[in-house]
PDB file of N, CA, C and O in Angstrom, chain B, residues numbered from 101:
ATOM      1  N   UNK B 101     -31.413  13.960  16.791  1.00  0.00           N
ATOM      2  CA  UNK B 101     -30.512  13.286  17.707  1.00  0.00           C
ATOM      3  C   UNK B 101     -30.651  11.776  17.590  1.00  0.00           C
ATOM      4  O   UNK B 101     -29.733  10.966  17.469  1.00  0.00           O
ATOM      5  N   UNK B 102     -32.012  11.528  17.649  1.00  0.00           N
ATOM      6  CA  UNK B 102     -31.821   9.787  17.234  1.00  0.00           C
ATOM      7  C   UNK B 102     -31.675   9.465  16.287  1.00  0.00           C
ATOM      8  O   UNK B 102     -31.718   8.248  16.109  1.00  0.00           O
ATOM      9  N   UNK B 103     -31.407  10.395  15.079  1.00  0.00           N
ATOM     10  CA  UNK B 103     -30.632   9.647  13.465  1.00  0.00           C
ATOM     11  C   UNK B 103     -29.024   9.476  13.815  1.00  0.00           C
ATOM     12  O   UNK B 103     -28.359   8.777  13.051  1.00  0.00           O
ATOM     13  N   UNK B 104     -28.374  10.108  14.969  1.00  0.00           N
ATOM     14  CA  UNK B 104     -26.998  10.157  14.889  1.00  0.00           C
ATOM     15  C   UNK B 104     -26.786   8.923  16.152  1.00  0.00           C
ATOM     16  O   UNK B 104     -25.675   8.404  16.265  1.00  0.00           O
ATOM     17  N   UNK B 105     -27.742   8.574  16.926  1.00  0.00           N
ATOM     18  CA  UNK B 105     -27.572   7.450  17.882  1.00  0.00           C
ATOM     19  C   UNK B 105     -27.645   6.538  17.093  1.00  0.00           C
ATOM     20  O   UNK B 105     -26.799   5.669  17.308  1.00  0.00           O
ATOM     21  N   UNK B 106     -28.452   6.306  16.058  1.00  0.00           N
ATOM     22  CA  UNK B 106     -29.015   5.190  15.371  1.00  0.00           C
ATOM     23  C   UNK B 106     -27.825   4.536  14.278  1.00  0.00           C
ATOM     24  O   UNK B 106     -27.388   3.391  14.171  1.00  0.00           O
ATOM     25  N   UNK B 107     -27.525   5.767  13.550  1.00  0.00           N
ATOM     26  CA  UNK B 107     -26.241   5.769  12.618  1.00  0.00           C
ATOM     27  C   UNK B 107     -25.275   5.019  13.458  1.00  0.00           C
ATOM     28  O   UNK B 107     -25.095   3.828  13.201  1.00  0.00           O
ATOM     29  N   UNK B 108     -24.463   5.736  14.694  1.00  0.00           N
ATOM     30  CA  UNK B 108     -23.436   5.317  15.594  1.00  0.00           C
ATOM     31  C   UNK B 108     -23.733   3.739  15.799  1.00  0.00           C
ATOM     32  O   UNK B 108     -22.837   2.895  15.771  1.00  0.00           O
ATOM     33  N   UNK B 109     -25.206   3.421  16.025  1.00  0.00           N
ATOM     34  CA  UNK B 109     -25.280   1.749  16.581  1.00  0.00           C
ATOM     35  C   UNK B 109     -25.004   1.056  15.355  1.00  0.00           C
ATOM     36  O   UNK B 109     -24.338   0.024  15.430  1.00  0.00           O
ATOM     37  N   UNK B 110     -25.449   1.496  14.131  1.00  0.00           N
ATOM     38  CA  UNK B 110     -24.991   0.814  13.387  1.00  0.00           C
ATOM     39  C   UNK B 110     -23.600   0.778  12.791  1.00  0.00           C
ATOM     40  O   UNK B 110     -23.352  -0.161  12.034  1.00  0.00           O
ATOM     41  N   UNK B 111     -22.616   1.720  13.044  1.00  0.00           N
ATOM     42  CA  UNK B 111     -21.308   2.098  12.695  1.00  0.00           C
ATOM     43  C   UNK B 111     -20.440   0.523  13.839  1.00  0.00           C
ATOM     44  O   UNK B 111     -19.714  -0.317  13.305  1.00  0.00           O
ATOM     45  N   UNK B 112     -20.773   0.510  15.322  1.00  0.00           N
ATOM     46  CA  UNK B 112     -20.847   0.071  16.142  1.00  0.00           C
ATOM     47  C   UNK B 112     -20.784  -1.864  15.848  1.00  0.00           C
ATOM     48  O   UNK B 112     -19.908  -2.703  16.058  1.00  0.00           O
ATOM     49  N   UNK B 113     -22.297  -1.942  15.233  1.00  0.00           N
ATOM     50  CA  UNK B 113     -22.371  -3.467  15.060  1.00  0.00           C
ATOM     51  C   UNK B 113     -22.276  -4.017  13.606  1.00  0.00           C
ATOM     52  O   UNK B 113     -22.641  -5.144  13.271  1.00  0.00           O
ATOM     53  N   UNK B 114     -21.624  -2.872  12.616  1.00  0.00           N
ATOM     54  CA  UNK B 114     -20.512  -3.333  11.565  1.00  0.00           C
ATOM     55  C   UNK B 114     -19.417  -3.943  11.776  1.00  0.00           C
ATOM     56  O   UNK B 114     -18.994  -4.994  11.292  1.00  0.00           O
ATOM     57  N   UNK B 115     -18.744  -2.877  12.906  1.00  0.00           N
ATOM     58  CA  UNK B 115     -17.500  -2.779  13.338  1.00  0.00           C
ATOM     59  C   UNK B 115     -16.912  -4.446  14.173  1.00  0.00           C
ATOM     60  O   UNK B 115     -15.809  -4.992  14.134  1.00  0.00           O
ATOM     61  N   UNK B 116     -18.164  -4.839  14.846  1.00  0.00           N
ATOM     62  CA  UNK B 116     -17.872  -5.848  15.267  1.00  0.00           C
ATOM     63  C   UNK B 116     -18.132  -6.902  14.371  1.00  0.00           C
ATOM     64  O   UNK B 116     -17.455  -7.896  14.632  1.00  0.00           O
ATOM     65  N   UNK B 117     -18.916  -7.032  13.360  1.00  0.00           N
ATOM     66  CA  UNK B 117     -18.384  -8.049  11.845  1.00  0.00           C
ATOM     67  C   UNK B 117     -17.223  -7.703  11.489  1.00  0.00           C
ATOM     68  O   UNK B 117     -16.644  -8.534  10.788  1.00  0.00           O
ATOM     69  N   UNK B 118     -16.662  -6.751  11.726  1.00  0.00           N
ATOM     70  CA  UNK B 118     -15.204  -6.734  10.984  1.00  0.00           C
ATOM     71  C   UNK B 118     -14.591  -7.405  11.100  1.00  0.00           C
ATOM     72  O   UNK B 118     -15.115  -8.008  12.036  1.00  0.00           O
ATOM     73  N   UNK B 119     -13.080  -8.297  10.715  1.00  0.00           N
ATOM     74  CA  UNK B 119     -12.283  -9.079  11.206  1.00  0.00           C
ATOM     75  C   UNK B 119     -10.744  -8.019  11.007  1.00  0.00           C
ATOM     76  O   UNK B 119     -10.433  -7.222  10.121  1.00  0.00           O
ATOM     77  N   UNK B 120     -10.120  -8.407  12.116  1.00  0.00           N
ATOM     78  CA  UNK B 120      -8.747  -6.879  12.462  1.00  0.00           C
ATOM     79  C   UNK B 120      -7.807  -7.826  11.971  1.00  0.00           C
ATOM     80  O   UNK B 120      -8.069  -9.027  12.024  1.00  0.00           O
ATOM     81  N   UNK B 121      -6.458  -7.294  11.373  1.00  0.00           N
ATOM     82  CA  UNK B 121      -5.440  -8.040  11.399  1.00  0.00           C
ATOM     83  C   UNK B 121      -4.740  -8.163  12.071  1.00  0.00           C
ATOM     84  O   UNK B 121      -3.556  -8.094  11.740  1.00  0.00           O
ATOM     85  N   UNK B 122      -5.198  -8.454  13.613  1.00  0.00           N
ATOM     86  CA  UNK B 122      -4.352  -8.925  14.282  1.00  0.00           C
ATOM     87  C   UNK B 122      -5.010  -9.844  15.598  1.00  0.00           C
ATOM     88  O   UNK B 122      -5.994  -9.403  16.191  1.00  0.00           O
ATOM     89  N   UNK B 123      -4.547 -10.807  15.893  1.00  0.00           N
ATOM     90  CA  UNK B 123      -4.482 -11.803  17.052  1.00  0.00           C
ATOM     91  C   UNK B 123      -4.859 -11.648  18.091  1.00  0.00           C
ATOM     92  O   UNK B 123      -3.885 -11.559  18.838  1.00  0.00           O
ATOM     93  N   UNK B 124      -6.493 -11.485  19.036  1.00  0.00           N
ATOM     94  CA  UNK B 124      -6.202 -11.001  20.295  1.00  0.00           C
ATOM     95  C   UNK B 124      -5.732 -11.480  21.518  1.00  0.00           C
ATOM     96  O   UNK B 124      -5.529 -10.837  22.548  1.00  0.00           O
ATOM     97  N   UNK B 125      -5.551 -12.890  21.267  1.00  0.00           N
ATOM     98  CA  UNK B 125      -4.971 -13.737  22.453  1.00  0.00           C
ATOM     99  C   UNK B 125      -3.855 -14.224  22.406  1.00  0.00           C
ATOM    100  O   UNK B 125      -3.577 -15.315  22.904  1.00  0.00           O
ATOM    101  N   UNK B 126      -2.713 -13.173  21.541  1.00  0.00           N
ATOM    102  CA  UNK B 126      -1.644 -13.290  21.363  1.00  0.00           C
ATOM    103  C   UNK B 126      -1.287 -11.879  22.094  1.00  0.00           C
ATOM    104  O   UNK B 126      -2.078 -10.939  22.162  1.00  0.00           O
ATOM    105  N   UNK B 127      -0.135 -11.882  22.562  1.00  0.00           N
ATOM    106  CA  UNK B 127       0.371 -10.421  23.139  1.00  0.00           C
ATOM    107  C   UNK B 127       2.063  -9.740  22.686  1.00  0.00           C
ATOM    108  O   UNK B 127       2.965 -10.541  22.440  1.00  0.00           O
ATOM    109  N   UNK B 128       2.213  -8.855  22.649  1.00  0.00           N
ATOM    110  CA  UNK B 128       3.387  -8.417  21.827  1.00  0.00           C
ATOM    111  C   UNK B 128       3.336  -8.341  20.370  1.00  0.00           C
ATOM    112  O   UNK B 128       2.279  -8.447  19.748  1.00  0.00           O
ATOM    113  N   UNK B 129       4.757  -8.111  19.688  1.00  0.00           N
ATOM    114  CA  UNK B 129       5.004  -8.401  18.668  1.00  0.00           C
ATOM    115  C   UNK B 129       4.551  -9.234  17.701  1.00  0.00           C
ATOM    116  O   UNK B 129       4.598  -8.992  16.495  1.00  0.00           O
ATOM    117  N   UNK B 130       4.047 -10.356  18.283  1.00  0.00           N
ATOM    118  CA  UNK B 130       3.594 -11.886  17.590  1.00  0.00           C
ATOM    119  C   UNK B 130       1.560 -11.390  17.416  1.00  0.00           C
ATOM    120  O   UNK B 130       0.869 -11.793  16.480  1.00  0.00           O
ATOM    121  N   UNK B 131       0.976 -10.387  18.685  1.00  0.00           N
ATOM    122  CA  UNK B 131      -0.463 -10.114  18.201  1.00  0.00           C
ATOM    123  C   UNK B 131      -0.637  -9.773  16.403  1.00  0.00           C
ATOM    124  O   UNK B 131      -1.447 -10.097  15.534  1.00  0.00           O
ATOM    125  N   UNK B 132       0.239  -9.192  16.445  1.00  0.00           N
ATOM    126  CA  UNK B 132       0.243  -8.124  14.890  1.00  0.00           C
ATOM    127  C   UNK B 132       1.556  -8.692  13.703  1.00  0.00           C
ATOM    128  O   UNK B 132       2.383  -8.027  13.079  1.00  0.00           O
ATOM    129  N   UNK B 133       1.270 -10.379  13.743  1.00  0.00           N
ATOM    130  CA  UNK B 133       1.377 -10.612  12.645  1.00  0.00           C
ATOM    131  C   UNK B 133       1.425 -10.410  11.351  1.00  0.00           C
ATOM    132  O   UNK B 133       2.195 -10.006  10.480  1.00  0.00           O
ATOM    133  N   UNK B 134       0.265 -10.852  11.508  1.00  0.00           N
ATOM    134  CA  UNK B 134      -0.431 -10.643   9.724  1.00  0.00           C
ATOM    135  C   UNK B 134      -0.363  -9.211   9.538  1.00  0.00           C
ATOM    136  O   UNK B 134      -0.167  -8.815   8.389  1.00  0.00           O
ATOM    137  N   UNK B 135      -0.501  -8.294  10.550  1.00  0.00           N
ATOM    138  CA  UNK B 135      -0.322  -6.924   9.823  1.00  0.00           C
ATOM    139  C   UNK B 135       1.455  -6.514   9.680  1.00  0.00           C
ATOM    140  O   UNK B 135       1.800  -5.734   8.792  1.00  0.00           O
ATOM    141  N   UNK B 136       2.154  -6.923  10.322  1.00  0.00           N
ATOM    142  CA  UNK B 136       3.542  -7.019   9.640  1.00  0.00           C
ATOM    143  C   UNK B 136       3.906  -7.504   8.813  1.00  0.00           C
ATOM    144  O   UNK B 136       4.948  -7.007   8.386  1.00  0.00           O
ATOM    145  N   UNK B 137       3.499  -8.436   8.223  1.00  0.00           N
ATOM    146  CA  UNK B 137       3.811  -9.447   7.126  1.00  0.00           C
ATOM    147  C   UNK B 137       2.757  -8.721   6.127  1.00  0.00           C
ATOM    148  O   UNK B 137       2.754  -9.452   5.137  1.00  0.00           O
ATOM    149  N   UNK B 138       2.022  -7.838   5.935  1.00  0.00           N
ATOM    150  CA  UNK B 138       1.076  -7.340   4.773  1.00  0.00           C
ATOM    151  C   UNK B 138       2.090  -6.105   4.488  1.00  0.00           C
ATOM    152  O   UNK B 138       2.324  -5.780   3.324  1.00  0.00           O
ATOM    153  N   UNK B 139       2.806  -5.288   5.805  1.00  0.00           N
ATOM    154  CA  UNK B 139       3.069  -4.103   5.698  1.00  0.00           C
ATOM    155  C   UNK B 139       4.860  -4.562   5.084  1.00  0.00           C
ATOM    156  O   UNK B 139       5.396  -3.751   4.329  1.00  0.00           O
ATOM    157  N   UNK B 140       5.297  -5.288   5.303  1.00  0.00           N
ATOM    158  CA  UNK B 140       6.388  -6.176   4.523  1.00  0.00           C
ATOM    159  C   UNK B 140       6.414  -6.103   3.373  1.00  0.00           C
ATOM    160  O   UNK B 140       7.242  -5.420   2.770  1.00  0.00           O
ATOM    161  N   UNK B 141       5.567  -6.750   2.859  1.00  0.00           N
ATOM    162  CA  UNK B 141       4.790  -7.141   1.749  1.00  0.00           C
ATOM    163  C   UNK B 141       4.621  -6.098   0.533  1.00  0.00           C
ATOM    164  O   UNK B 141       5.105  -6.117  -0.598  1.00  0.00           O
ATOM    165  N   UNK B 142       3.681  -5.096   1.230  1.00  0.00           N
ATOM    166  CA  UNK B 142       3.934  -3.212   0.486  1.00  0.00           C
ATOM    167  C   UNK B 142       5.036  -2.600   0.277  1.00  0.00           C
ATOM    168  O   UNK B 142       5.295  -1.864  -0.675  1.00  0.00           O
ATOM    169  N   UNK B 143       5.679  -2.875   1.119  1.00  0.00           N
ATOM    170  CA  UNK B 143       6.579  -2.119   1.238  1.00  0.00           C
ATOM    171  C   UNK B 143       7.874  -2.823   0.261  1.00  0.00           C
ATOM    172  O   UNK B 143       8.724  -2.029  -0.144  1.00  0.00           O
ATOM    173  N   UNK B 144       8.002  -4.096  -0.062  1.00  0.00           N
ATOM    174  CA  UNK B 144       8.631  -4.422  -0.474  1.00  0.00           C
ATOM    175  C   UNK B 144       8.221  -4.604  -2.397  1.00  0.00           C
ATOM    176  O   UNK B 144       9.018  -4.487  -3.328  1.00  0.00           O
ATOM    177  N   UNK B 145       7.177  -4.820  -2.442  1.00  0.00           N
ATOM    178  CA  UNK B 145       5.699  -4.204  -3.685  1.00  0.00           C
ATOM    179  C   UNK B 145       6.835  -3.176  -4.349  1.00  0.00           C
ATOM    180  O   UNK B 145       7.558  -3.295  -5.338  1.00  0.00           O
ATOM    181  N   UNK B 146       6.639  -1.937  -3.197  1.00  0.00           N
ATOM    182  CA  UNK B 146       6.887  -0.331  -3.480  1.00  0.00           C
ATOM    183  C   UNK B 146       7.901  -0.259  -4.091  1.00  0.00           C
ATOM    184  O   UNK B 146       7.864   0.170  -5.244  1.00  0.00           O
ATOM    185  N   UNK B 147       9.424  -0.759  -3.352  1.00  0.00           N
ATOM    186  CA  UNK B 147      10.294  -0.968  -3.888  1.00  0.00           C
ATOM    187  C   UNK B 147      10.419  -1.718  -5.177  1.00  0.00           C
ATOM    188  O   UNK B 147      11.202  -1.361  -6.058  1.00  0.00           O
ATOM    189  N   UNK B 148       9.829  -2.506  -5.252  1.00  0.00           N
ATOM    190  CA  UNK B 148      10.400  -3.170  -6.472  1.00  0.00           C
ATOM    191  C   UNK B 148       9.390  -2.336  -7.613  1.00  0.00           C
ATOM    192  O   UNK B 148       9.759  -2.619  -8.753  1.00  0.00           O
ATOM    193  N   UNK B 149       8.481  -1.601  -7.604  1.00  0.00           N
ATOM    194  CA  UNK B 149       7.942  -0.853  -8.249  1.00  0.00           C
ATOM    195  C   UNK B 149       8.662   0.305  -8.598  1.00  0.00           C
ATOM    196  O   UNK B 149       8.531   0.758  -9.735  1.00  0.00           O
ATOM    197  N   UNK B 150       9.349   0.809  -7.841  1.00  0.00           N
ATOM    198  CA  UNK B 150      10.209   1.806  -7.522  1.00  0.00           C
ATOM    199  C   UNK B 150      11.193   2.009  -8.805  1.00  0.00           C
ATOM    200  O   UNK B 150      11.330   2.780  -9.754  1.00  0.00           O
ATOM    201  N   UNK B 151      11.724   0.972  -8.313  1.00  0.00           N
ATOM    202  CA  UNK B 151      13.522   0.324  -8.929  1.00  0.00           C
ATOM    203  C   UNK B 151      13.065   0.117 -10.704  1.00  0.00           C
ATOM    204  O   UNK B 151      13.722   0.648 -11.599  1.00  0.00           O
ATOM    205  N   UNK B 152      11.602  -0.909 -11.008  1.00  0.00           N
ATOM    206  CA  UNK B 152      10.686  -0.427 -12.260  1.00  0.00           C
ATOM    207  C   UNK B 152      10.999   0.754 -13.039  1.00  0.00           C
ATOM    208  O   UNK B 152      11.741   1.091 -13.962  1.00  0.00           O
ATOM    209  N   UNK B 153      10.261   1.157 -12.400  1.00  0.00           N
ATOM    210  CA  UNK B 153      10.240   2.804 -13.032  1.00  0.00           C
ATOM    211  C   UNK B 153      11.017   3.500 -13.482  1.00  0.00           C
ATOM    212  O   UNK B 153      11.041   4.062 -14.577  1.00  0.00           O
ATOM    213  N   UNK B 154      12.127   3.508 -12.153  1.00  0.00           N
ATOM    214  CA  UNK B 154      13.325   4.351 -12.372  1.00  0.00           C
ATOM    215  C   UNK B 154      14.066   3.628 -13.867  1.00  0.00           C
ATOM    216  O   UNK B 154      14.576   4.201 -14.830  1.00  0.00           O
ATOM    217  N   UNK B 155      13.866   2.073 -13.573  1.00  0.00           N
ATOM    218  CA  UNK B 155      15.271   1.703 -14.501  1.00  0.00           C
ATOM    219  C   UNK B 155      14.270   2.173 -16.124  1.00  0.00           C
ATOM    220  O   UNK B 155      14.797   2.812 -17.036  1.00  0.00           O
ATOM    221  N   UNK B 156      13.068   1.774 -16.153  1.00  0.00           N
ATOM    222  CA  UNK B 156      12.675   2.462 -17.584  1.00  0.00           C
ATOM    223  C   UNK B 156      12.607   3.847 -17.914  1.00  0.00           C
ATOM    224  O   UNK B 156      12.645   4.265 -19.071  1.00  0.00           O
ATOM    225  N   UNK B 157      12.501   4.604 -16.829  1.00  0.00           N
ATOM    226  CA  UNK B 157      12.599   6.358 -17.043  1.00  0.00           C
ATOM    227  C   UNK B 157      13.957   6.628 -17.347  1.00  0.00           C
ATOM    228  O   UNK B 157      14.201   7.578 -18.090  1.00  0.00           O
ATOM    229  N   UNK B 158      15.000   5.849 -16.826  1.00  0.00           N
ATOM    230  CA  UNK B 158      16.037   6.590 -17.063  1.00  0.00           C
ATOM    231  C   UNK B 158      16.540   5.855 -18.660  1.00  0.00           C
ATOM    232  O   UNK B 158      17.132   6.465 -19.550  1.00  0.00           O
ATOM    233  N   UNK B 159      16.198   4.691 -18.688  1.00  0.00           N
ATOM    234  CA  UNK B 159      16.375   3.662 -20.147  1.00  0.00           C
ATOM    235  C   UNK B 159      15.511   4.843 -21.310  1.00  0.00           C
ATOM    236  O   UNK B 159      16.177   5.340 -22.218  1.00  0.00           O
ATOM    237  N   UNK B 160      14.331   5.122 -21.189  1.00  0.00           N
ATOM    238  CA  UNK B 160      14.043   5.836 -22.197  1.00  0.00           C
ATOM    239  C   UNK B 160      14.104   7.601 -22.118  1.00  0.00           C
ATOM    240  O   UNK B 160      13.395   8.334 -22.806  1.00  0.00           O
ATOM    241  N   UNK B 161      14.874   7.951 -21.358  1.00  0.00           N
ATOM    242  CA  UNK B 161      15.115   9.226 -21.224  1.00  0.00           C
ATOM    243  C   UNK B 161      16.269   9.172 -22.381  1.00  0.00           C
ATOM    244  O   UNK B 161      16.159   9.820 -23.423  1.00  0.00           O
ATOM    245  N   UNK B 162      17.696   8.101 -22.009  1.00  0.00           N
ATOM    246  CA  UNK B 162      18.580   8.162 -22.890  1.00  0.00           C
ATOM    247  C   UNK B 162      18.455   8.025 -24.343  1.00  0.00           C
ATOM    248  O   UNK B 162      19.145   8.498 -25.246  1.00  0.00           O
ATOM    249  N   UNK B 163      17.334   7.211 -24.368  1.00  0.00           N
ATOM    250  CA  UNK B 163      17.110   6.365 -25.551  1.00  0.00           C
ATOM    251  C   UNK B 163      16.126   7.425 -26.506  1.00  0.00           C
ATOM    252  O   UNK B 163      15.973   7.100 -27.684  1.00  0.00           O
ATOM    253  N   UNK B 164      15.618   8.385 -26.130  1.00  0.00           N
ATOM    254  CA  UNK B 164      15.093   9.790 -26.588  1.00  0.00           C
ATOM    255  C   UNK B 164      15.739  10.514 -27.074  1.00  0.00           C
ATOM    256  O   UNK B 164      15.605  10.849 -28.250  1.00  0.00           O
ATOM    257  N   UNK B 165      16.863  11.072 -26.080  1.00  0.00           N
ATOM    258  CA  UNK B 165      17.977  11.671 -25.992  1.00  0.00           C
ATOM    259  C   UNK B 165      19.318  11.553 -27.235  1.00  0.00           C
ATOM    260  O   UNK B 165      20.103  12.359 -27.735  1.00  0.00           O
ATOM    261  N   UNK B 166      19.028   9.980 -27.386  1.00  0.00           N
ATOM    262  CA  UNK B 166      19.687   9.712 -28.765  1.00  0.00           C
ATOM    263  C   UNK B 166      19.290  10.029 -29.764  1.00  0.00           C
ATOM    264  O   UNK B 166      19.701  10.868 -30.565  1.00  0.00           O
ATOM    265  N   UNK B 167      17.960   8.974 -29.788  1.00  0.00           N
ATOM    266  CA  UNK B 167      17.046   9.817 -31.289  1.00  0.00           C
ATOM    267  C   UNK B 167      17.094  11.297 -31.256  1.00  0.00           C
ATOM    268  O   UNK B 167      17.737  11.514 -32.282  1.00  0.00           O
ATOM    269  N   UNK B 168      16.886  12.212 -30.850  1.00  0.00           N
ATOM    270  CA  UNK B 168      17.177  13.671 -30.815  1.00  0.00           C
ATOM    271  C   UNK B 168      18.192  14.269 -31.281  1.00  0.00           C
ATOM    272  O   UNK B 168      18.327  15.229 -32.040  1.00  0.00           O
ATOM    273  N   UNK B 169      19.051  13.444 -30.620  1.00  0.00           N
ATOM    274  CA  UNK B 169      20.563  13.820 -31.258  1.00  0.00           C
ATOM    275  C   UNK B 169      20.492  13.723 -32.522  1.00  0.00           C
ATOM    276  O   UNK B 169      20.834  14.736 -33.132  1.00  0.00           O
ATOM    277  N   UNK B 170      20.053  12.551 -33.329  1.00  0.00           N
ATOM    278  CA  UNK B 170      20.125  11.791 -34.428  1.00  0.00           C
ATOM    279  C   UNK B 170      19.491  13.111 -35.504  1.00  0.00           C
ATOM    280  O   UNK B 170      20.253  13.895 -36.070  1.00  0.00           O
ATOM    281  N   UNK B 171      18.343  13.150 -35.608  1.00  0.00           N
ATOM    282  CA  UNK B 171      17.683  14.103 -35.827  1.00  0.00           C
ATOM    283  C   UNK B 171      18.161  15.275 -35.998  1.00  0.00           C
ATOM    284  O   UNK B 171      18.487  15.734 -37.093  1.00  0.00           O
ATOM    285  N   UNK B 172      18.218  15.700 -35.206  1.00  0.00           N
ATOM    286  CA  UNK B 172      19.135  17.113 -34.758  1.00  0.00           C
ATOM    287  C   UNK B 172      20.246  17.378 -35.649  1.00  0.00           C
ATOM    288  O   UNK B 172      20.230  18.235 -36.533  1.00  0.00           O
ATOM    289  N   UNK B 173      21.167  16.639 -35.390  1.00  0.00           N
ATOM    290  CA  UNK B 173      22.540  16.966 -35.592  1.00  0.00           C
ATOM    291  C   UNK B 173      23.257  15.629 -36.200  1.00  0.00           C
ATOM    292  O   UNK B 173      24.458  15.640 -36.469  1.00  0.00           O
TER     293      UNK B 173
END
């Protein structure tokens, strides 16, 4: 029992070195800044990662698709 009190105090006074992304003497919308503007940020990352991908998967799907032909027939 006191390895799991001991663990917890230290889980405890990590937690308070941590730094949160967000503001505590700000209230509303404006506390959680920086974590809107990170989650912005990803999300907009994602997309353009997204749009990546797709445009080369579908660029070398065709571009396969030809050579094959070529080959082929």
């Amino acid at each position: 029992m006191s390895r799991i009190r001991a663990y917890l105090g230290e889980v405890i006074i990590e937690l308070k070195k941590a730094t949160w992304p967000w503001d505590p003497k700000e209230k509303g919308f404006a506390k959680y800044k920086e974590l809107n503007d990170s989650t912005l940020v990803v999300l907009i990352a994602m997309l353009l990662l997204g749009a990546f991908v797709a445009f080369f998967d579908t660029s070398f799907r065709e571009a396969f698709q030809a050579i094959a032909n070529l080959l082929v027939g």
